[in-house]
C-alpha positions as a printed NumPy array, in Angstrom:
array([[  0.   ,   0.   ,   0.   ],
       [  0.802,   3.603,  -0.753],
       [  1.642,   5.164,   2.936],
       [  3.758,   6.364,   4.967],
       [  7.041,   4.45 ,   4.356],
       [  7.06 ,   5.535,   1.05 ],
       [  6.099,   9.021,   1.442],
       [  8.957,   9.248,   3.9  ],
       [ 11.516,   8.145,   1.476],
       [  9.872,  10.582,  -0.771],
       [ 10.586,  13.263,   1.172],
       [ 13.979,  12.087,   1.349],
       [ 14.693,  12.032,  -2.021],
       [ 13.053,  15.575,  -2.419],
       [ 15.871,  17.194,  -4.095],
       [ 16.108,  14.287,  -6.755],
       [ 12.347,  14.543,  -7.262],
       [ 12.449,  18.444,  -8.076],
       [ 15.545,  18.289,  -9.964],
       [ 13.916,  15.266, -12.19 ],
       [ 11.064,  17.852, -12.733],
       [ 13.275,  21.005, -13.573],
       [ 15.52 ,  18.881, -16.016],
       [ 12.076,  17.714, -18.07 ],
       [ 11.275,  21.038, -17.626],
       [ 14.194,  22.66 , -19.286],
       [ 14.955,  19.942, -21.522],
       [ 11.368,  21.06 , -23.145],
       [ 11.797,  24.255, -23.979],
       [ 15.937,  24.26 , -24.492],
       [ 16.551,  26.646, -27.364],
       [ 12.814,  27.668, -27.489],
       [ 12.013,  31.812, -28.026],
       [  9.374,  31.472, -25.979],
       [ 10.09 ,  28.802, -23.386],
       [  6.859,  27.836, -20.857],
       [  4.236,  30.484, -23.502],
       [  4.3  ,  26.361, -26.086],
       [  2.765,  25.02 , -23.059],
       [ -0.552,  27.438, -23.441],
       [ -0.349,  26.997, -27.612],
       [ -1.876,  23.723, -27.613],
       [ -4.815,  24.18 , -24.673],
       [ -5.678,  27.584, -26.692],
       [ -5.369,  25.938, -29.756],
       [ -7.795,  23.432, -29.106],
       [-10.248,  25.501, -26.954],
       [-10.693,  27.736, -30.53 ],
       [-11.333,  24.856, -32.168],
       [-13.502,  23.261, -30.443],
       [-15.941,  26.378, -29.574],
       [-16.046,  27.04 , -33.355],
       [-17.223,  23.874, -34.078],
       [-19.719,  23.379, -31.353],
       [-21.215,  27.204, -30.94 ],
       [-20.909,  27.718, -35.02 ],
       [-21.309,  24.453, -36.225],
       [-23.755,  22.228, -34.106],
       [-24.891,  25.496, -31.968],
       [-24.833,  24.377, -28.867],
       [-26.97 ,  26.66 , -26.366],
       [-24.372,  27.351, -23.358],
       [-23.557,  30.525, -21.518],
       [-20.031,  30.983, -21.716],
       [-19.108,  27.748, -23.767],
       [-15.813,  28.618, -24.828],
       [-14.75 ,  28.78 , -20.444],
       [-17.189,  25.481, -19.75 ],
       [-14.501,  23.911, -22.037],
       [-11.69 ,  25.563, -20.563],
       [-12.412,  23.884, -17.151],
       [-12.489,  20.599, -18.888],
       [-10.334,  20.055, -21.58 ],
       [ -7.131,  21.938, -18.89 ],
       [ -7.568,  19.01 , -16.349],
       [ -8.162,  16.445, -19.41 ],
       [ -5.209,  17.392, -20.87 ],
       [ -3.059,  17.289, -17.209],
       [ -4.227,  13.519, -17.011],
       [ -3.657,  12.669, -20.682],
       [  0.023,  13.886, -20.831],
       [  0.787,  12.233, -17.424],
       [ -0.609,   8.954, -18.46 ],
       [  1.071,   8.938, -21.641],
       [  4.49 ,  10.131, -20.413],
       [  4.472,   7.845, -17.546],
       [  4.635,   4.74 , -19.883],
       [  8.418,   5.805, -20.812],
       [  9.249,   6.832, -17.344],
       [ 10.891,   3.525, -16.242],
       [ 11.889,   1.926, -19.799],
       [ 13.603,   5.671, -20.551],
       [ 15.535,   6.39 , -17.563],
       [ 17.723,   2.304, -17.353],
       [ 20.899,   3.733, -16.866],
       [ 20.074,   5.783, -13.832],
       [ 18.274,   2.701, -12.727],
       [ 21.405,   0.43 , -12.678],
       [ 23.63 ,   3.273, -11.278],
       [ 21.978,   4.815,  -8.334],
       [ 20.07 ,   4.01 ,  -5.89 ],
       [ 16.836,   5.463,  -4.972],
       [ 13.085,   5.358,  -4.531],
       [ 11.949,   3.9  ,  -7.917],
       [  8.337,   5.475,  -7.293],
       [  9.934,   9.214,  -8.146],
       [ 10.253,   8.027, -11.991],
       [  6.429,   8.289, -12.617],
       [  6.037,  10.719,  -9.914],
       [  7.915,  13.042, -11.602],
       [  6.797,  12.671, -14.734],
       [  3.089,  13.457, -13.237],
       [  4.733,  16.426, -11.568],
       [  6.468,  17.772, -14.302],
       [  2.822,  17.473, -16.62 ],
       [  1.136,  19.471, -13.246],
       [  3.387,  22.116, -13.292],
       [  2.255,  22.718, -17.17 ],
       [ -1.459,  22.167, -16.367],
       [ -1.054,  25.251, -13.389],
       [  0.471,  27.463, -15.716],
       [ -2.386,  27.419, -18.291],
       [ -4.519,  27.156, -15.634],
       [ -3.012,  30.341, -13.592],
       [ -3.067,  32.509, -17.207],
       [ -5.727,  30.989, -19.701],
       [ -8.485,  31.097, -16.649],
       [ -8.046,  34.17 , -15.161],
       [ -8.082,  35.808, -18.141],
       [-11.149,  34.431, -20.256],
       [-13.047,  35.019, -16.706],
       [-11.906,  38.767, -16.955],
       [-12.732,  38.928, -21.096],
       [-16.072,  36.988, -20.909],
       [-17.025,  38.704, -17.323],
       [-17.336,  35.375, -15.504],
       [-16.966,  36.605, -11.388],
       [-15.262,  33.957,  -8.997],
       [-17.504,  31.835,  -6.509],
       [-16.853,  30.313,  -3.667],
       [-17.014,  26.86 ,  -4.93 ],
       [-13.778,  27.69 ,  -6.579],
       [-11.844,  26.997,  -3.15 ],
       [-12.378,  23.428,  -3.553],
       [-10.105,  23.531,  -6.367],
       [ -7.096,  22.383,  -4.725],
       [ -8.048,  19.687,  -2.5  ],
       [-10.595,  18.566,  -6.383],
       [ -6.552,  18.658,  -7.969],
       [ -4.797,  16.906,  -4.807],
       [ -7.362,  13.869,  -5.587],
       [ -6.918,  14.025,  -8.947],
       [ -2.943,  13.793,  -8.507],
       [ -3.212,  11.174,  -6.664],
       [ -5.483,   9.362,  -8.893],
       [ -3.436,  10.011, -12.282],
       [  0.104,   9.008,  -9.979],
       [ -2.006,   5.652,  -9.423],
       [ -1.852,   4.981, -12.908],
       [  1.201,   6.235, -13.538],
       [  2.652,   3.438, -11.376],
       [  0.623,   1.158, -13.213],
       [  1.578,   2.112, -17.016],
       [  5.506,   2.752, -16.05 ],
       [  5.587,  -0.891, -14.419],
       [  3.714,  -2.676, -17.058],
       [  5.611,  -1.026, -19.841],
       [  8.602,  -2.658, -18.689],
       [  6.708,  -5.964, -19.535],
       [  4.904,  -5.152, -22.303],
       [  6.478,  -1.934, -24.682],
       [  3.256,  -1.77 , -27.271],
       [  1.47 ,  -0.431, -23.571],
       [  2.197,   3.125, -24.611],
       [  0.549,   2.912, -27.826],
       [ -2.49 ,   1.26 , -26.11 ],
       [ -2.608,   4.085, -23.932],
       [ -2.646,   6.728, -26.626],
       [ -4.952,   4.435, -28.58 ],
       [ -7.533,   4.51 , -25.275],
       [ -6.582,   7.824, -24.591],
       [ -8.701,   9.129, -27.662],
       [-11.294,   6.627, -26.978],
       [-12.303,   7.948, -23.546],
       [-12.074,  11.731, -24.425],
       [-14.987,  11.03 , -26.624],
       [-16.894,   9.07 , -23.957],
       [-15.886,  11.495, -21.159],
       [-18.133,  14.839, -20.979],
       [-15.157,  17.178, -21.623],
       [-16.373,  19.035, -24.425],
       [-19.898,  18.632, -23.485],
       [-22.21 ,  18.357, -20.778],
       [-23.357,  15.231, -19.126],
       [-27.008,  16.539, -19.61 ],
       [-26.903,  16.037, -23.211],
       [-25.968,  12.405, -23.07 ],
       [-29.156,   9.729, -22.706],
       [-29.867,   9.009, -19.408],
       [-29.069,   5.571, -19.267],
       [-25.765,   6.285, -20.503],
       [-25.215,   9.275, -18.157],
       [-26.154,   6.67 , -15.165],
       [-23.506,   4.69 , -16.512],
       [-20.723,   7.538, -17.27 ],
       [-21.272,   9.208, -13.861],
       [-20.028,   6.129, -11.94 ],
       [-16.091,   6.237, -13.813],
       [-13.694,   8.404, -12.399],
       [-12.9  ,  10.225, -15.604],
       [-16.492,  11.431, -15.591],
       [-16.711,  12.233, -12.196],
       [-13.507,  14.215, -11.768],
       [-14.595,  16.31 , -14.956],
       [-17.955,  17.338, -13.449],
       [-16.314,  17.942, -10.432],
       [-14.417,  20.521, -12.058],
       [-17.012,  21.717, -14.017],
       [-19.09 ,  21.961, -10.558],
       [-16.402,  24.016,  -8.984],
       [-15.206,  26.127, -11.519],
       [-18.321,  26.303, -13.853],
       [-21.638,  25.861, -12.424],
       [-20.161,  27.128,  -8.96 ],
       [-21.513,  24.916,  -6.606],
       [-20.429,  21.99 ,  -4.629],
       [-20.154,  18.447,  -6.352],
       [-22.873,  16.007,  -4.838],
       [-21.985,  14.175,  -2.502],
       [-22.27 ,  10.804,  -4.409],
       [-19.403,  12.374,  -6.865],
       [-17.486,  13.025,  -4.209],
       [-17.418,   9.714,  -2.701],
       [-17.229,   8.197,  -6.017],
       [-13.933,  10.265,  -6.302],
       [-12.557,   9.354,  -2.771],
       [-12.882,   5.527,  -3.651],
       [-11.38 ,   5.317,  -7.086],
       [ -8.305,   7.786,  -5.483],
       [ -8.175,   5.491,  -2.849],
       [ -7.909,   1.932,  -5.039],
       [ -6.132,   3.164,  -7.929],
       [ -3.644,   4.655,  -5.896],
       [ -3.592,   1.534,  -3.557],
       [ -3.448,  -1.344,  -6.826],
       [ -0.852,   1.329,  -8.592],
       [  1.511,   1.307,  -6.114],
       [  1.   ,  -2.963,  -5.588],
       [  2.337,  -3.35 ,  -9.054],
       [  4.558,  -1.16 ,  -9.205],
       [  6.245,  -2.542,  -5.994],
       [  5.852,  -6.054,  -7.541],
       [  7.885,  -5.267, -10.288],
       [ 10.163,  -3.113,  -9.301],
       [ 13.068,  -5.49 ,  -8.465],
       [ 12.953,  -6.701, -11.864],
       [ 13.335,  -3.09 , -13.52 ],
       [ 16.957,  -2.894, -13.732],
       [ 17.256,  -6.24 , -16.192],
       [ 13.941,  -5.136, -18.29 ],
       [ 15.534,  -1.739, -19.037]])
């Protein structure tokens, strides 16, 4: 189980952890005009897109559409690239493996970091500033944003120990991943609202945690209001056994990761 043993070795790795994070950090905009301002391109790019279509095309009827998918597609995006990069995390980094010792559980971690620290920074300038453009005021409900991300962190570093462990085992995982990826944006009310799926099927959709952390988002950032409290023990349990399963495989495999890599 994920607790305290290995948070305390986290901690004591600290410095490794944050200078794993810098290095992907500077290794991604090296040489780059405008450094951390790529990391807001591809949010913005798709946000245009995607109120075009829906507002011009199929005309959906939403106040403030083009901010509704702001508060979705940022956190989608957060979970996609940490998913995604986590496959690589152990398989990529074999030579520090054999060399060093240390807490095997910062490879993914980091990687998860490294995606959060993109998702705050289009969160802290894309946000703010479509609220101020389309008039949107702040509500309360917006304080539950943090401890809505510190679930969802945990949650995505779940998988992430999954998908870096299994890779080891099985390479074709990361195209799998992108593969599903794509498949569960489309079933996952990002870009729209839950309300304007059938209701047997929004039954159904409410109950996975990609769903429910994207309403909750939507609840807190959108609608203003608190999530119900069905979501929000929906979103404690899957936290709770992803995290808990993630961190059993990883820790079965682990001892095995410096001869797969």
């Amino acid at each position: 189980m994920f607790g305290w043993s290995v948070v305390r070795e986290l901690i004591d790795y600290r410095e490794l952890l944050k200078n794993l994070v810098l290095k992907d950090l500077k290794l991604r905009y090296r040489e780059s005009v405008f450094g951390f301002l790529w990391s807001l391109l591809n949010p913005l790019t798709m946000l245009t897109v995607y109120t075009v279509v829906f507002t011009r095309i199929f005309k959906v009827q939403m106040p403030n559409f083009a901010y509704f998918l702001m508060v979705g597609v940022l956190p989608w995006n957060f979970f996609a690239s940490s998913v995604l990069g986590s496959t690589g995390s152990i398989v990529g980094s074999g030579g520090l493996i054999r060399k060093v010792y240390f807490p095997l559980e910062i490879l993914p971690i980091a990687t998860v970091l490294f995606c959060l620290a993109q998702f705050l920074l289009a969160m802290s300038v894309v946000v703010p500033a479509a609220m101020i453009v389309l008039g949107i005021a702040p509500t309360w409900a917006a304080l539950l944003f943090p401890p809505l991300l510190l679930l969802h962190l945990l949650f995505t570093i779940g998988l992430a120990f999954i998908l870096s462990a299994v890779t080891t085992w099985f390479r074709d995982v990361a195209h799998l991943t992108e593969v599903a990826l794509m498949l569960l944006f489309w079933v996952t009310p990002v870009i729209y609202s839950a309300e304007m799926m059938p209701p047997g099927l929004r039954r159904v959709i409410k109950v996975s945690p990609l769903a429910a952390f994207t309403m909750a988002y939507q609840d807190v950032l959108y609608h203003g209001r608190v999530p119900h409290l069905s979501q929000v023990l929906i979103l404690l349990a899957w936290t709770f056994a992803v995290l808990t399963a993630g961190h059993t495989v990883f820790r079965r495999y682990r001892g095995q990761f410096a001869e797969l890599v």
